[in-house]
N, C-alpha and C positions, 0 to 999 in steps of 0.2 A: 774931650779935653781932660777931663776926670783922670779917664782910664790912661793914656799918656802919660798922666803926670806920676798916676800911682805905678807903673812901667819905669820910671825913671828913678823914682826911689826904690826900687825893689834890689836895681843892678843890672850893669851889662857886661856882658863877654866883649872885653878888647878887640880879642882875636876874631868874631867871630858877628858880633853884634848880636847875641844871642838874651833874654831878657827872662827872669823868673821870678817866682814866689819867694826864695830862698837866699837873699842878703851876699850870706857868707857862701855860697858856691858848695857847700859841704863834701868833700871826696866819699863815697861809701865804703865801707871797711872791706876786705877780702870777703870775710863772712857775706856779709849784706850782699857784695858783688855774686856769690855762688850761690845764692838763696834765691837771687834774682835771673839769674841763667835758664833757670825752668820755666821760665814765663816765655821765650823768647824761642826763635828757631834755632834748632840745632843749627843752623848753617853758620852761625854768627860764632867766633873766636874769643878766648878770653885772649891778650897778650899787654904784656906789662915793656915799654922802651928800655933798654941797657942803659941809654945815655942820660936820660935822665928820672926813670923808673915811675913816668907819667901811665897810666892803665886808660885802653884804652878797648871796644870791641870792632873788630876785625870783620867783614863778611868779601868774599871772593866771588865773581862768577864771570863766567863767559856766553853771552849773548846771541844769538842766531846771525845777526849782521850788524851794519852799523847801525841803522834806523830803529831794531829793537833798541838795541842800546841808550842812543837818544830818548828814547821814548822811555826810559826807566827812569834816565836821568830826569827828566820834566815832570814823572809823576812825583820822585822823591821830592821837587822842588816845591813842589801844592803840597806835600805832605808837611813840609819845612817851616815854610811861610803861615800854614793855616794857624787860627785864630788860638787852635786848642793847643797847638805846639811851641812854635816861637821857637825853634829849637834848630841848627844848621849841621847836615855832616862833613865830612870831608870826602869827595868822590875825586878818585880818577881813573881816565878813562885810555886805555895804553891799547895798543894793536886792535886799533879801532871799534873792537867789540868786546874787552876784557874790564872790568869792572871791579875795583876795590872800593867799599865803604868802608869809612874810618868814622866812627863816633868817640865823641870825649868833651867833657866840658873843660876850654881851655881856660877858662877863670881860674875853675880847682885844681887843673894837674891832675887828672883825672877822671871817675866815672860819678855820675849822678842820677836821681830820680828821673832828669830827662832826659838821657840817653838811652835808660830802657825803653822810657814811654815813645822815646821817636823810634826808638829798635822795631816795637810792636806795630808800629802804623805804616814803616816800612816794611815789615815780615805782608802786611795786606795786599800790595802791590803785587798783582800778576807778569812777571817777568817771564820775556820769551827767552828763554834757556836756548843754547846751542843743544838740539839732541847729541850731539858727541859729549861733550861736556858734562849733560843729564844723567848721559848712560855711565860717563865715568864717575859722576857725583851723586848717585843716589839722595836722597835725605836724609839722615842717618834713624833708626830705627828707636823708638823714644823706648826704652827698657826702665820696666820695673818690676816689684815682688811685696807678696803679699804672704805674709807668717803669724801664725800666734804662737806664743812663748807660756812659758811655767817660769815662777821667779826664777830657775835654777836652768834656763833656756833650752829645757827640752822640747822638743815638735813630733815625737812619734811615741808609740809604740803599738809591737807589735804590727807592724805594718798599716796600721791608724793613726789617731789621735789619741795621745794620753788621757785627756778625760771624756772623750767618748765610748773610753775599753771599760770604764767605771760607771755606765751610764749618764752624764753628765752631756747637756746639749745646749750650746749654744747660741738660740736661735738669730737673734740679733747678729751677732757676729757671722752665723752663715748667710746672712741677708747681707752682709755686708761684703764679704768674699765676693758674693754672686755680683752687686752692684761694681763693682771694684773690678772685676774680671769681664764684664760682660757689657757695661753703660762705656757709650759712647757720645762724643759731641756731634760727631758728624756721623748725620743717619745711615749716609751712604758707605760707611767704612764700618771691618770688623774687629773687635781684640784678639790676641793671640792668647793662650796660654802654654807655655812652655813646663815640661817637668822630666824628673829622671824616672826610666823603667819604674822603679819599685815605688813612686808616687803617681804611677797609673794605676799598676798593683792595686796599690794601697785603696784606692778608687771602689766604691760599689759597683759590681761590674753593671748595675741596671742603670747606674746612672754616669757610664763610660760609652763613647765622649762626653764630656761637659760640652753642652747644648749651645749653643747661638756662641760660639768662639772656635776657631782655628784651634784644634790641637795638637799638639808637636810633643813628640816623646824621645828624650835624648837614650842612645844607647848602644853600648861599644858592641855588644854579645851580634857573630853576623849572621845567626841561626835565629833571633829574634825579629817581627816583622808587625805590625800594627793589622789590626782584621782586615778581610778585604773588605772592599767596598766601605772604609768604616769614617777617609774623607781624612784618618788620621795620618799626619807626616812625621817621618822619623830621620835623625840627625847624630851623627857622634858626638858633636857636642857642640857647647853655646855658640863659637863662632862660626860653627858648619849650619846652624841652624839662622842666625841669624843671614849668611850668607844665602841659604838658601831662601829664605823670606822674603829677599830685596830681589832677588833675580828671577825667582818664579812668575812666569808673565800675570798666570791670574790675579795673583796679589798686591804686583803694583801700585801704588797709589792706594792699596786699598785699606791697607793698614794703619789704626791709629795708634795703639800702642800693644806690645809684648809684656807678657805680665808671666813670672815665676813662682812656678806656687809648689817648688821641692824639687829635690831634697837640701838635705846638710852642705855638703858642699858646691852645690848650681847656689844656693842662698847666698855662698860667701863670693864666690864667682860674680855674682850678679852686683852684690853691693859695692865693690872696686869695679865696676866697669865704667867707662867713661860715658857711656850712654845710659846708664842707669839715674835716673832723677828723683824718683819718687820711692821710698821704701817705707810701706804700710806694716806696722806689727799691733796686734795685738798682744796688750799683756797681759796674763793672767794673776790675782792675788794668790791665790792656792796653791800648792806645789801638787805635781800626779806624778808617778813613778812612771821614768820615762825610760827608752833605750835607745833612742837618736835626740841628738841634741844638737844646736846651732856651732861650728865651729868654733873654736877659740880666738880666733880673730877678728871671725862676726859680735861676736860675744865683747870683744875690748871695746869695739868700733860704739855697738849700741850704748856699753855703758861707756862711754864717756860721753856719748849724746846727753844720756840720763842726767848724770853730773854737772853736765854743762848747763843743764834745765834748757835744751836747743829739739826742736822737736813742737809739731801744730799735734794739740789733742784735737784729735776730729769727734772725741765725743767723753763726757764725762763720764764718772762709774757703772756700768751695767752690770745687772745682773741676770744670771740665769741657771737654774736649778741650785739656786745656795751660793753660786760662783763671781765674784767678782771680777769685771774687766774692765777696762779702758782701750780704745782706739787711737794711735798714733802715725804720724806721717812725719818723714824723716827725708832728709837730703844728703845723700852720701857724698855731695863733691864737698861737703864741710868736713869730712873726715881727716882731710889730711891738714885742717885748721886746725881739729881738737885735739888731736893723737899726736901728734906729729911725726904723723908715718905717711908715708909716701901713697896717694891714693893711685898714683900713675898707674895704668894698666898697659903693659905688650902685648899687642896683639898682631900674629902675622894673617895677613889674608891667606886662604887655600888657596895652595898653588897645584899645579899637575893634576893628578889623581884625585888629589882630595879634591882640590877646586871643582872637580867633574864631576865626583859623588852630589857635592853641594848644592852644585846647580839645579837647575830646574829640570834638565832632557833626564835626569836620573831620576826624579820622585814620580814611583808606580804611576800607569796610566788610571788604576782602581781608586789611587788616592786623586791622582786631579780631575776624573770625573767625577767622585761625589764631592768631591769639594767643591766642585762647579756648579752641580743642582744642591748642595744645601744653601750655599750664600750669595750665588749669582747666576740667578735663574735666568 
């Protein structure tokens, strides 16, 4: 009776009978909404109505038959109702197996805390996908990168690290690379690390491949070719790479995220791409005389993160060899909140030729066989 009554004063969705914590309905701000996106499956859409510019997320799918279908819809419904939610979406169900979800709290005209949190309890549900559908919808591939900077946003030298060419080592910070590059949630999936030619180079060649990760070396040069037997894959560039990741049979599903770790321009590349979520930098206090430096665009993006004070420290001052640092995590779909530059990214699929390179029948049988006995024996 208690709990009812305090139910009743909290507030209810007219539209919807929906019941929360939160009085006033509160709408989340743009920011809040793109901060909140990374929590979530990439499957899910942001989209804002013309008509009356209510935000709402969007998820699309097409189902095996009718009875999957049903059966999605019934689990959402226990997802809906249950005790921890309280919370209802909008579903319809068109060409008897074709599935729109629609979330939004219609009190606010808008998105709220428990739109995500029903997002995530639906993202749980095992949905039987049409495999045509699957094949045409892949998941989209969660992409991120991982940098340290000098105030003055240099990242190399000499085909190194600016202060590892000065003796200077940051061991903390390589623990954190290595964690960041290589820890996974789910046991049974691996991380990729993606980078340009001269940040394999760059690489000690005794400790080339980077160990327990997929590595992928982007490179236009067609005289260049990755060792044999060495498991490493090669790509011209980020979307050939990324394309070849989703369509290589052994890798399916086995991916849980692509991580960038150089150069200068794959860095700037990566932070505008629409599937880029998480971008790790470390900052350095000290300046080291550099000769590759983050683009000038990466460069505006992070400082006005800085400025904004927008940005999770994942760790207070560190020190190593006399050097101060800090660890940061940063969300690049806010960039076109802070700048007000357009974070939109174009991107065409490989088509023809290219699309044939990309694919999977093209990467060496050398590379899909040790990639086969390092990661799935």
């Amino acid at each position: 009776m208690e709990k009812q009554e305090e139910k009743q004063q909290q507030g209810r969705c007219s539209a919807c009978g929906c019941v929360g914590p939160n009085p006033g309905y509160i709408p989340l701000s743009s920011l809040e909404v793109m901060r909140r996106l990374v929590e979530i499956s990439p499957y899910w859409k942001f989209e804002t109505k013309e008509e009356d510019d209510s935000q709402r997320l969007v998820r699309k799918f097409t189902c095996r038959n009718w009875q999957a279908a049903i059966d999605y819809i019934q689990a959402a419904s226990v997802v809906a109702e249950s005790e921890e939610i309280q919370h209802h979406p909008d579903i319809h169900l068109t060409r008897y197996r074709d599935i729109e979800v629609s979330l939004m709290t219609h009190f606010a005209k808008g998105l709220t805390d428990y739109d995500f949190a029903l997002a995530k309890k639906l993202d749980t549900i095992v949905a039987d996908y049409s495999p045509k559908w699957l094949k045409a919808n892949p998941e989209p591939l969660r992409l991120s990168a991982v940098v340290a900077v000098t105030p003055t946003w240099g990242i190399g030298k000499d085909g190194g690290l600016p202060w590892t060419a000065q003796g200077v080592h940051l061991k903390k910070d390589l623990s954190y690379f290595k964690r960041m590059t290589m820890q996974t949630v789910d046991p049974n999936k691996v991380n990729v690390v993606l980078m340009g030619r001269r940040t394999w180079e760059g690489i000690p060649e005794q400790n080339r491949p980077l160990k327990g990760r997929v590595n992928v070396v982007l490179s236009k040069n067609k005289e260049w070719s990755p060792p044999e037997d060495s498991g490493v894959l090669k790509a011209e560039s980020l979307a050939d790479a990324l394309h070849m990741l989703s369509e290589l049979p052994l890798l399916i599903g086995k991916i849980e995220k692509v991580v960038v770790i150089g150069g200068a321009a794959l860095f700037e590349e990566t932070f505008f791409h629409p599937q880029c979520s998480e971008y790790h930098v470390t900052h350095l206090e000290q300046d080291f005389a550099s000769d590759t430096f983050l683009t000038p665009r990466t460069q505006l993006a992070l400082s006005s993160f800085l400025m904004a004070g927008e940005g999770e420290e994942l760790s207070g001052p560190l020190e190593g060899d006399g050097v101060r640092y800090r660890m940061m995590c940063y969300n690049p779909h806010l960039s076109s909140e802070l700048i007000g530059a357009s974070s939109c990214y174009e991107e065409e699929a490989p088509s023809g030729s290219a699309a044939k390179k990309a694919g999977s029948d093209e990467v060496d049988e050398y590379s899909k066989e040790s990639l086969a006995r390092t990661f799935f024996p």
